[in-house]
C-alpha positions as a LaTeX table, in Angstrom:
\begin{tabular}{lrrr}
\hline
Residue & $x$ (\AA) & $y$ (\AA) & $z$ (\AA) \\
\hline
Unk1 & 0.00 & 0.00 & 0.00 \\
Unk2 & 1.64 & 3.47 & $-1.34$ \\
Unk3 & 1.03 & 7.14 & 0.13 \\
Unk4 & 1.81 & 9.20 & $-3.35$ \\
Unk5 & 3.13 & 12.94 & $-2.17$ \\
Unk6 & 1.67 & 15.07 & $-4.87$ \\
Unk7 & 2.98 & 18.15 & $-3.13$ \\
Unk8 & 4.22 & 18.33 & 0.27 \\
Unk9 & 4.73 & 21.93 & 2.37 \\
Unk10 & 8.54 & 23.12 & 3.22 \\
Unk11 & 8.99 & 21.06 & 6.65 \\
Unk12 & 7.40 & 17.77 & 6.42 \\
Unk13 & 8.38 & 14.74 & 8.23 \\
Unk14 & 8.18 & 11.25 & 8.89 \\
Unk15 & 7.89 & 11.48 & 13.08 \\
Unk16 & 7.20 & 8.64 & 15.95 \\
Unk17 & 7.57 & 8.67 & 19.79 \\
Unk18 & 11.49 & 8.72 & 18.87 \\
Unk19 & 14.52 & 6.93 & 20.00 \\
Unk20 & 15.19 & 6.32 & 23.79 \\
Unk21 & 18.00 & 5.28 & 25.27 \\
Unk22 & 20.39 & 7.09 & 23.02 \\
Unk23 & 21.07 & 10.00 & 24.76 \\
Unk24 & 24.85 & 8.57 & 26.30 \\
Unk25 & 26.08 & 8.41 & 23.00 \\
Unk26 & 24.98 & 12.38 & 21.94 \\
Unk27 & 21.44 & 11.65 & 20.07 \\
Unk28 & 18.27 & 13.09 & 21.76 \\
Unk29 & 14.97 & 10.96 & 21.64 \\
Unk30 & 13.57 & 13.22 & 18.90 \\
Unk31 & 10.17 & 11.95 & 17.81 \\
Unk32 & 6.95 & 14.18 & 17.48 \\
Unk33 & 7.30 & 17.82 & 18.82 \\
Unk34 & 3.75 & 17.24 & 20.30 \\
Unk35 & 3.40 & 13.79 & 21.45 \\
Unk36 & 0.19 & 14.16 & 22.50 \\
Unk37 & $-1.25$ & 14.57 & 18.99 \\
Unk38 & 0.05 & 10.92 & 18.19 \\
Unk39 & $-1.86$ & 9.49 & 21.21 \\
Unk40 & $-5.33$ & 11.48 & 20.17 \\
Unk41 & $-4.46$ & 9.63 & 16.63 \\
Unk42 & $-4.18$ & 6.28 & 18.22 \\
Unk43 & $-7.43$ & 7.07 & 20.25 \\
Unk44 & $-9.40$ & 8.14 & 16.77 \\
Unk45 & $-7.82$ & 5.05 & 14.93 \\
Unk46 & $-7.76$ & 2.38 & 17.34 \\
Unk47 & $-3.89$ & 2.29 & 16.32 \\
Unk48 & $-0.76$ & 2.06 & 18.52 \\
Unk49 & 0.40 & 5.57 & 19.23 \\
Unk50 & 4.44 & 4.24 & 18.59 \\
Unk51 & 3.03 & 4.00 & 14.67 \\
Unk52 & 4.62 & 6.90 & 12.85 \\
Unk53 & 3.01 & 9.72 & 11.20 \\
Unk54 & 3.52 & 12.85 & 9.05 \\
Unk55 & 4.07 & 15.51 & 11.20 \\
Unk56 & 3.33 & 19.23 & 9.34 \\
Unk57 & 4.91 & 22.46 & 10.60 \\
Unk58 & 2.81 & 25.25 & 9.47 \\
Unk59 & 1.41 & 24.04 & 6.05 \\
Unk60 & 0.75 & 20.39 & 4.83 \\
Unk61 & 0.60 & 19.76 & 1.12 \\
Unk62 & $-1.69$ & 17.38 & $-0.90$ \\
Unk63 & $-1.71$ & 13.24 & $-0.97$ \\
Unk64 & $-3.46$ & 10.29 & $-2.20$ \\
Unk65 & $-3.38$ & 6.42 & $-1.07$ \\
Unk66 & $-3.94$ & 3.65 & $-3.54$ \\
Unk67 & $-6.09$ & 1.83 & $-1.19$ \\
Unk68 & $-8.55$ & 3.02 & 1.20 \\
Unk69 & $-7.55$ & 4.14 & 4.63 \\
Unk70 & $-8.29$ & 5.91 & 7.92 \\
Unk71 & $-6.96$ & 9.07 & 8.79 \\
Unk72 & $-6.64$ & 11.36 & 11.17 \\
Unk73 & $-5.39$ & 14.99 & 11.52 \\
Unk74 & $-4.35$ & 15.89 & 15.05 \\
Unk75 & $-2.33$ & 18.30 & 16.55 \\
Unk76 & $-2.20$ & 22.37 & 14.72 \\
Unk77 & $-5.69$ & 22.80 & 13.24 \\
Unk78 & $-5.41$ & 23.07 & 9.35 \\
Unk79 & $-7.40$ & 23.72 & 6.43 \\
Unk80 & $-7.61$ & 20.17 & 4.42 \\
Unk81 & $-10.12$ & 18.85 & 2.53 \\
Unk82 & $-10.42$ & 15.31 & 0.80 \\
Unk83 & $-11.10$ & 16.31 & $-3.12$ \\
Unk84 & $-13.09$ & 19.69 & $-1.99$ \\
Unk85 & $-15.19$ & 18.28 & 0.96 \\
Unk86 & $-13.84$ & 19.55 & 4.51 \\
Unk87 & $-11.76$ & 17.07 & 6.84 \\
Unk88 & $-12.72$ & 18.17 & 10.17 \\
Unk89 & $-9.88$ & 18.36 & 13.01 \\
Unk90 & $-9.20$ & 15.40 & 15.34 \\
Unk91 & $-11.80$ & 13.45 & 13.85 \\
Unk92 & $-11.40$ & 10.10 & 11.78 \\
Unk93 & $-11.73$ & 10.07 & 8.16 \\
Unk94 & $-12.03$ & 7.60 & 5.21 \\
Unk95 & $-9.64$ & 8.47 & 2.53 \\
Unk96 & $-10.67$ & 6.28 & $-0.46$ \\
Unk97 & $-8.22$ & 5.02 & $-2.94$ \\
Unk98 & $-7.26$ & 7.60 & $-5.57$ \\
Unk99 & $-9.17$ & 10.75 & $-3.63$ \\
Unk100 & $-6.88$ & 13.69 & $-3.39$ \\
Unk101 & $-5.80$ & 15.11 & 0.41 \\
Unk102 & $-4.99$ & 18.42 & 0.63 \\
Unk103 & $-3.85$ & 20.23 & 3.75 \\
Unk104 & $-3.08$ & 23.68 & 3.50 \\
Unk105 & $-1.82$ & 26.04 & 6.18 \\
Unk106 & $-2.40$ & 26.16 & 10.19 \\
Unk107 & $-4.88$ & 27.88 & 11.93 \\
Unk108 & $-4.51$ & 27.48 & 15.49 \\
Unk109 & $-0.81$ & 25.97 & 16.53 \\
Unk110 & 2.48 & 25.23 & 14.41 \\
Unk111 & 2.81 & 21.23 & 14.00 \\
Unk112 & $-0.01$ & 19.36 & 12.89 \\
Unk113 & $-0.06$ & 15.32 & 12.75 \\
Unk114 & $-1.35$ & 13.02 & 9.68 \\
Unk115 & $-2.01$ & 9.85 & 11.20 \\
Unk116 & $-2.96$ & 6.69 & 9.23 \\
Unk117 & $-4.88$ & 3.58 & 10.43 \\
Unk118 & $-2.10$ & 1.24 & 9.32 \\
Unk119 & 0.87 & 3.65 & 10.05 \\
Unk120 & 3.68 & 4.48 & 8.14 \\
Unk121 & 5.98 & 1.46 & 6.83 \\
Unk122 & 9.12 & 3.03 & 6.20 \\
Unk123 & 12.76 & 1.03 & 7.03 \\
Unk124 & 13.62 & 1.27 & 11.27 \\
Unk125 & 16.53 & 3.03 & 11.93 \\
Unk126 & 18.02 & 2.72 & 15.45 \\
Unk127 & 14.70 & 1.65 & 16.58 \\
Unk128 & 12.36 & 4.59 & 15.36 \\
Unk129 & 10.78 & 6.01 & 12.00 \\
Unk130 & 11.40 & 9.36 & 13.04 \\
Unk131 & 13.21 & 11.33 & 10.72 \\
Unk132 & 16.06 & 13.45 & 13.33 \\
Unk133 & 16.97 & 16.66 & 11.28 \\
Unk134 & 20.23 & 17.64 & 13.55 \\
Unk135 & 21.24 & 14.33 & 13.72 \\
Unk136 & 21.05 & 13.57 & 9.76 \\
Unk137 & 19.02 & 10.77 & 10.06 \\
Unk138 & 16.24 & 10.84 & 7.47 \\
Unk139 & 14.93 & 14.25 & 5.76 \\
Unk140 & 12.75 & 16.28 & 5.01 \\
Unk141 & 9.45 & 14.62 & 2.83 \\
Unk142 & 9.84 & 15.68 & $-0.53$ \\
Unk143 & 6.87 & 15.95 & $-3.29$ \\
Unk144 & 6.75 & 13.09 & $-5.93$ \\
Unk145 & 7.67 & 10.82 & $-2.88$ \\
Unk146 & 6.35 & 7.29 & $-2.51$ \\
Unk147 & 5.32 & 6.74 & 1.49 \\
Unk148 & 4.91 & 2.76 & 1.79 \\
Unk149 & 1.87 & 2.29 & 4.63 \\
Unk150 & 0.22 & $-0.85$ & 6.21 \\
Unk151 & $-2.88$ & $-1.93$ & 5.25 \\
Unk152 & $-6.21$ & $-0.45$ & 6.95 \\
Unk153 & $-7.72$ & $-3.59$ & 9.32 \\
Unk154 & $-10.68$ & $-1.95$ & 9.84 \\
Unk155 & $-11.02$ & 0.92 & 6.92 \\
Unk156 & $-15.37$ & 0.70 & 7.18 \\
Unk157 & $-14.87$ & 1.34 & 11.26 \\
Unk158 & $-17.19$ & 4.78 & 11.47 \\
Unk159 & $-15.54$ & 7.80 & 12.30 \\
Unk160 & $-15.34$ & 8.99 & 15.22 \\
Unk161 & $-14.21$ & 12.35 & 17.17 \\
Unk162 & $-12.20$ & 13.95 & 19.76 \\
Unk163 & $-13.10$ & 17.46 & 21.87 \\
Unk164 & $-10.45$ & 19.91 & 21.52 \\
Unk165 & $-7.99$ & 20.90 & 24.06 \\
Unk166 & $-6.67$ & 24.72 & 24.48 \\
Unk167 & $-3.07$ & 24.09 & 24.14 \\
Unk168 & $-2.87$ & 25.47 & 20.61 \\
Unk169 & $-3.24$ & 29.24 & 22.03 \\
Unk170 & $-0.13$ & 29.76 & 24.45 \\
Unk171 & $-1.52$ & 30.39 & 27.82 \\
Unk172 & $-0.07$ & 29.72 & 31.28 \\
Unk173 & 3.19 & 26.88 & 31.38 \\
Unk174 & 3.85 & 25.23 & 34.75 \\
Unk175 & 7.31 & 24.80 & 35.47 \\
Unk176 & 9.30 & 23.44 & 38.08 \\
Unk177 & 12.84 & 23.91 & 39.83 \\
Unk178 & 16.27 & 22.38 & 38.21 \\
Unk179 & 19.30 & 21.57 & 39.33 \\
Unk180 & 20.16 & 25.35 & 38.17 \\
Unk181 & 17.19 & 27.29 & 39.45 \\
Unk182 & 19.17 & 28.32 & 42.89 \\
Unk183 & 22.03 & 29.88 & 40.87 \\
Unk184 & 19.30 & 32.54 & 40.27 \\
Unk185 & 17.93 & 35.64 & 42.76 \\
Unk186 & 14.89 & 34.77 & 44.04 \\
Unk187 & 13.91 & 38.34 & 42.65 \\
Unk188 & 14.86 & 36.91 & 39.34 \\
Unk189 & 12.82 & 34.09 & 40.01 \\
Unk190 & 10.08 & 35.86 & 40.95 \\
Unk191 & 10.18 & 38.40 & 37.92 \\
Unk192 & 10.52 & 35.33 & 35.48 \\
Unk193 & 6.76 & 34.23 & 36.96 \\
Unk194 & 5.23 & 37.78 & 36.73 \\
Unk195 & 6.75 & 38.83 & 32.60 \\
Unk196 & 4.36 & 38.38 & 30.12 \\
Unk197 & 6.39 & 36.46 & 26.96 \\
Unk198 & 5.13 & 36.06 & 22.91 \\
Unk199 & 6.41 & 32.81 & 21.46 \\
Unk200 & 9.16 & 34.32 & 19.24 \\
Unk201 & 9.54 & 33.33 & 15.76 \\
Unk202 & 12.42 & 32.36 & 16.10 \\
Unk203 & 12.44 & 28.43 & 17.08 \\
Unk204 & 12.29 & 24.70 & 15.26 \\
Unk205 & 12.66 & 21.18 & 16.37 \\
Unk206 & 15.59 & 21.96 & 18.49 \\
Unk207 & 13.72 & 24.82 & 20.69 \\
Unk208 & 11.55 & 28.12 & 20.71 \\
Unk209 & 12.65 & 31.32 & 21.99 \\
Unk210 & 10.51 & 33.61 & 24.06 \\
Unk211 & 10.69 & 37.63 & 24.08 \\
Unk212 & 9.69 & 39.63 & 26.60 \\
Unk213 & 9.76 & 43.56 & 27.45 \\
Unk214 & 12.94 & 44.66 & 30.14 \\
Unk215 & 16.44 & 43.03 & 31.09 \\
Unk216 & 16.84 & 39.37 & 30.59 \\
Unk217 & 17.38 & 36.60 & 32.94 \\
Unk218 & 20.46 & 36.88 & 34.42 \\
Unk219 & 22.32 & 33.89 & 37.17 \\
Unk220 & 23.28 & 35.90 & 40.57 \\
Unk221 & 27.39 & 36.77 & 40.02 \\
Unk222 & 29.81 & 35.14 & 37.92 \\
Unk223 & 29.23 & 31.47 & 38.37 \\
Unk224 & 30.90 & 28.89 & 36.15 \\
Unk225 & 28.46 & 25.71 & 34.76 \\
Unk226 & 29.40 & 22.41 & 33.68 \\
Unk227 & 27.73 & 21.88 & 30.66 \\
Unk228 & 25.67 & 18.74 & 31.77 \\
Unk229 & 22.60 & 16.80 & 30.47 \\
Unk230 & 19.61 & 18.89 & 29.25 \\
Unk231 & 16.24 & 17.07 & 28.16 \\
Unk232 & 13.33 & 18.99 & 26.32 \\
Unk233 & 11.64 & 20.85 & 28.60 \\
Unk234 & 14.68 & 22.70 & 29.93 \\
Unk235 & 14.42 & 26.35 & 30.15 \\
Unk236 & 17.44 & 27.80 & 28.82 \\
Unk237 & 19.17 & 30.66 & 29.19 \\
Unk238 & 21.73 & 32.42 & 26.47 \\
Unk239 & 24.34 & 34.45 & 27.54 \\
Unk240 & 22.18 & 37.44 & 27.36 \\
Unk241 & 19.46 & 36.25 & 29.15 \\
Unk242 & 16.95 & 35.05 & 26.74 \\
Unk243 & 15.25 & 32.29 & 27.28 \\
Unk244 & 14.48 & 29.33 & 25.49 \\
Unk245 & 12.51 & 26.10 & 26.14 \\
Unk246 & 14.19 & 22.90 & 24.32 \\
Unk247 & 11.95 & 20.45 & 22.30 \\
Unk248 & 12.19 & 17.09 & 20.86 \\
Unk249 & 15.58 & 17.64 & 18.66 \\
Unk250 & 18.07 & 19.64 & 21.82 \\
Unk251 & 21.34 & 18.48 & 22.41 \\
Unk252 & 22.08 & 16.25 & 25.02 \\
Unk253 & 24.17 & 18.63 & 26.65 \\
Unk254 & 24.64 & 22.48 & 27.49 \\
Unk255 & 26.78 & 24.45 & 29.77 \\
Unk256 & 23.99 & 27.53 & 29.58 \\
Unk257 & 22.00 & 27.98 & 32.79 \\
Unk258 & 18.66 & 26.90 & 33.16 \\
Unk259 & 16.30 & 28.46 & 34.85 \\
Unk260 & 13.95 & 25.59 & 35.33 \\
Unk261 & 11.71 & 22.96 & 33.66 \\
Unk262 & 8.81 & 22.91 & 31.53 \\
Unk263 & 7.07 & 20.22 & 33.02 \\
Unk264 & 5.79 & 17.49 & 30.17 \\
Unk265 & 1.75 & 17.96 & 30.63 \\
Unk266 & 2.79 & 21.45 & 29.07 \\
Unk267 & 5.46 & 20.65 & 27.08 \\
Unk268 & 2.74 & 20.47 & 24.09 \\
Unk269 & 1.02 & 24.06 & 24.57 \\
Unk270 & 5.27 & 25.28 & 24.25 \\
Unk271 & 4.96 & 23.43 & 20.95 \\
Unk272 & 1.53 & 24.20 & 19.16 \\
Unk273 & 1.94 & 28.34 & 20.26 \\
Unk274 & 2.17 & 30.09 & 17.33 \\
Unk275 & 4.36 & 33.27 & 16.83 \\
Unk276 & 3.04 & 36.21 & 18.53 \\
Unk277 & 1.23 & 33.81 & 21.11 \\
Unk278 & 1.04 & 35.03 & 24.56 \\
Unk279 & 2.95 & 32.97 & 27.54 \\
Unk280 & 3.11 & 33.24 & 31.50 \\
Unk281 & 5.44 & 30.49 & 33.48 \\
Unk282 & 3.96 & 29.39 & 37.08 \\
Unk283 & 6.43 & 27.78 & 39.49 \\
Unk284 & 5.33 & 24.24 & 40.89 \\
Unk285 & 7.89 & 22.89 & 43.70 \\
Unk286 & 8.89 & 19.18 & 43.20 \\
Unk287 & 6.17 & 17.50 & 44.45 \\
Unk288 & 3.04 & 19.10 & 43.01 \\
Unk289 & 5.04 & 18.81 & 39.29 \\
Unk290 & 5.34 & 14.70 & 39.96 \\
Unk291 & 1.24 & 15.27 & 40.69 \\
Unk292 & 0.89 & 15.93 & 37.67 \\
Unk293 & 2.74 & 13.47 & 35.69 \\
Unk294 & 0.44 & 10.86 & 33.51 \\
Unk295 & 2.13 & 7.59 & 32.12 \\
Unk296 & 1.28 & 7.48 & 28.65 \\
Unk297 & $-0.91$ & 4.32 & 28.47 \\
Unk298 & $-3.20$ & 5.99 & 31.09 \\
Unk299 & $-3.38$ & 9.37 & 28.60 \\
Unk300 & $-4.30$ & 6.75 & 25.76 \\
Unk301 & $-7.05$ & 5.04 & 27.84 \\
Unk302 & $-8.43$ & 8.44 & 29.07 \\
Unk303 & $-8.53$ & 9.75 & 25.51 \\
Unk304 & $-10.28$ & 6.56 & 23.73 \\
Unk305 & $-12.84$ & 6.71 & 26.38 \\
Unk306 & $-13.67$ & 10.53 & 25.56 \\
Unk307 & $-14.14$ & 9.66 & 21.35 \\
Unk308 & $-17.27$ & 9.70 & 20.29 \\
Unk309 & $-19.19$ & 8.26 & 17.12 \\
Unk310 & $-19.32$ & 11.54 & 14.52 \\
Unk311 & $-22.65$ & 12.42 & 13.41 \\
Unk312 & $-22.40$ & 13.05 & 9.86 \\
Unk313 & $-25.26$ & 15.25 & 7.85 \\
Unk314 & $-26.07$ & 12.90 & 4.48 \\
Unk315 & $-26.12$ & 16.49 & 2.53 \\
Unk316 & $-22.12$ & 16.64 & 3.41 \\
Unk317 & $-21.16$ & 13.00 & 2.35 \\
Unk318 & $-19.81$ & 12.98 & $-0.75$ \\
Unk319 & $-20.04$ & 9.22 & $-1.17$ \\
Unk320 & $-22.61$ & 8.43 & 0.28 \\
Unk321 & $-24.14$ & 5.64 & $-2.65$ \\
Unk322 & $-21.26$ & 3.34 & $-1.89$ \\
Unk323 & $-22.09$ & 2.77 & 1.80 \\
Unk324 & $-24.65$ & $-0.37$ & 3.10 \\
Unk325 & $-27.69$ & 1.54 & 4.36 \\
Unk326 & $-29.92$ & $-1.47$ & 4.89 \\
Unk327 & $-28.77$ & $-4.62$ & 6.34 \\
Unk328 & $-31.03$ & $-8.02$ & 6.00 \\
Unk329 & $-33.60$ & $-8.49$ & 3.31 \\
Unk330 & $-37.99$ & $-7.94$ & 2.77 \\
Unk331 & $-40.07$ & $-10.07$ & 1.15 \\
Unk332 & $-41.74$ & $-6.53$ & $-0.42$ \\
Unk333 & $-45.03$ & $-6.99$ & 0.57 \\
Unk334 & $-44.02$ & $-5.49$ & 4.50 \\
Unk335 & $-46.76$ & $-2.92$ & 4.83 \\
Unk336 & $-49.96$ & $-5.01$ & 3.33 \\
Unk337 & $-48.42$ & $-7.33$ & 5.89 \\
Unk338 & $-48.62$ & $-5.43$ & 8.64 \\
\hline
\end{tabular}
């Protein structure tokens, strides 16, 4: 079964849940900016959320399968439409053999997620799919590509939807103390919680960079760092004082200060905010940030439970002739019957 790339936006990739237990030998996990978009595809799909997708940073491009298939657009919310008729957000989808996918640019958040039923079949490498840009492993997805998937199991399952969260709008980011965070003034600390930040557009795989009005965020005297193991989530600090939080591509290691820690349930909203979004960091000590942790499987449990079957008005389905209405048979003469 073939995914044909017809056209494909300027930062397309293959992505998974990454490579662990690489990070003593200098490569990151990588994998899916926002995770959490491959679990709500797993949820919609009834697919297992290590399956890799196409993840889509800012625009999509246009695709066809030659067989039919489930999919699922989580993540960013972007216009796409299945040869004219509207594919709605976090929501599964027939795509029938030969019908033409377009996805155009993001509305609300940065990377959106094309998930298919069968996942993505491309060769392992080190354990993952994931393409891992500052590593050079894999690339970019390039149009007049060939995308090999697995077959559908179930590609006549109805579809079904997914409420949306608010993480694609910025917001408030909990965060929680680091091995580093003393090195600052508690004044410093305390001013880092009360600036108002935009997501700057300055950022990628590796990290996004926050701006903010006034003097940056500065370490109390002249104190020498290690550089030491940093993990996305980190909130780092450049010699200036600018702050950046690391995502799914950082190095493995960094002798700038950090501030503190994104913790992960936010991780995602540092993702999805688009340029220009607004941003406010509350401090959580230790134990109230472990609170909040989630193990995965949980998150996928709690999110099939909250799909629901999708409604569909018979004015809006294109093909709606090819489906079985009726089920059993009638001799015909039912209502002198009766």
């Amino acid at each position: 079964m073939m995914l044909t790339v017809h056209d494909a936006g300027p930062s397309v990739t293959i992505q998974d849940l990454g490579r662990p237990g690489w990070t003593a030998r200098g490569l990151s996990q990588g994998g899916a900016v926002d995770r959490l978009a491959l679990f709500e595809a797993a949820a919609l799909l009834g697919a297992d959320p290590a399956q890799a997708v196409l993840e889509l940073m800012g625009f999509g491009g246009s695709f066809s399968s030659d067989h039919d298939t489930r999919i699922a657009l989580t993540g960013a919310v972007m216009q796409a439409n299945i040869d004219g008729m509207p594919v709605a957000h976090n929501t599964s989808q027939l795509l029938r053999a030969g019908q033409r996918l377009t996805i155009g640019g993001a509305r609300q958040g940065v990377y959106g997620y094309l998930a298919f039923a069968g996942g993505i079949q491309t060769p392992s490498i080190m354990g993952s799919r994931a393409a891992h840009l500052t590593a050079g492993i894999g690339g970019l997805v390039q149009s007049g590509d060939n995308i090999a998937l697995r077959i559908d199991p179930d590609p006549l399952a109805g579809p079904v939807t997914l409420p949306s969260d608010d993480r694609l709008g910025g917001g408030t980011i909990r965060v929680m103390p680091g091995p580093q965070t003393d090195y600052f003034a508690p004044d410093t600390l305390a001013r880092f919680a009360e600036t108002a930040f935009l997501r700057s557009p300055r950022g990628n795989r590796q990290g996004a960079r926050l701006d903010c009005d006034g003097p940056g965020f500065m370490m109390a005297g002249a104190i020498n760092i290690a550089s030491d193991l940093v993990l996305p989530g980190d909130l780092q600090m450049t010699g200036d004082g600018v702050p950046y939080v690391l995502l799914a591509e950082c190095q493995t290691i960094g002798g700038y200060p950090r501030i503190g820690t994104v913790i992960p349930a936010d991780l995602p909203k540092i993702a999805q905010a688009m340029p220009g979004a607004p941003l406010r960091f509350a401090w959580l000590d230790i134990p109230d940030a472990d609170a909040t942790f989630e193990p995965e499987p949980a998150t996928l449990q709690k999110l099939r439970r909250a799909c629901t079957a999708m409604r569909r008005d018979p004015h809006e389905v294109a093909d709606l002739l090819s489906y079985q209405l009726i089920s059993g048979m009638t001799r015909g003469d039912d209502l002198e019957r009766s």
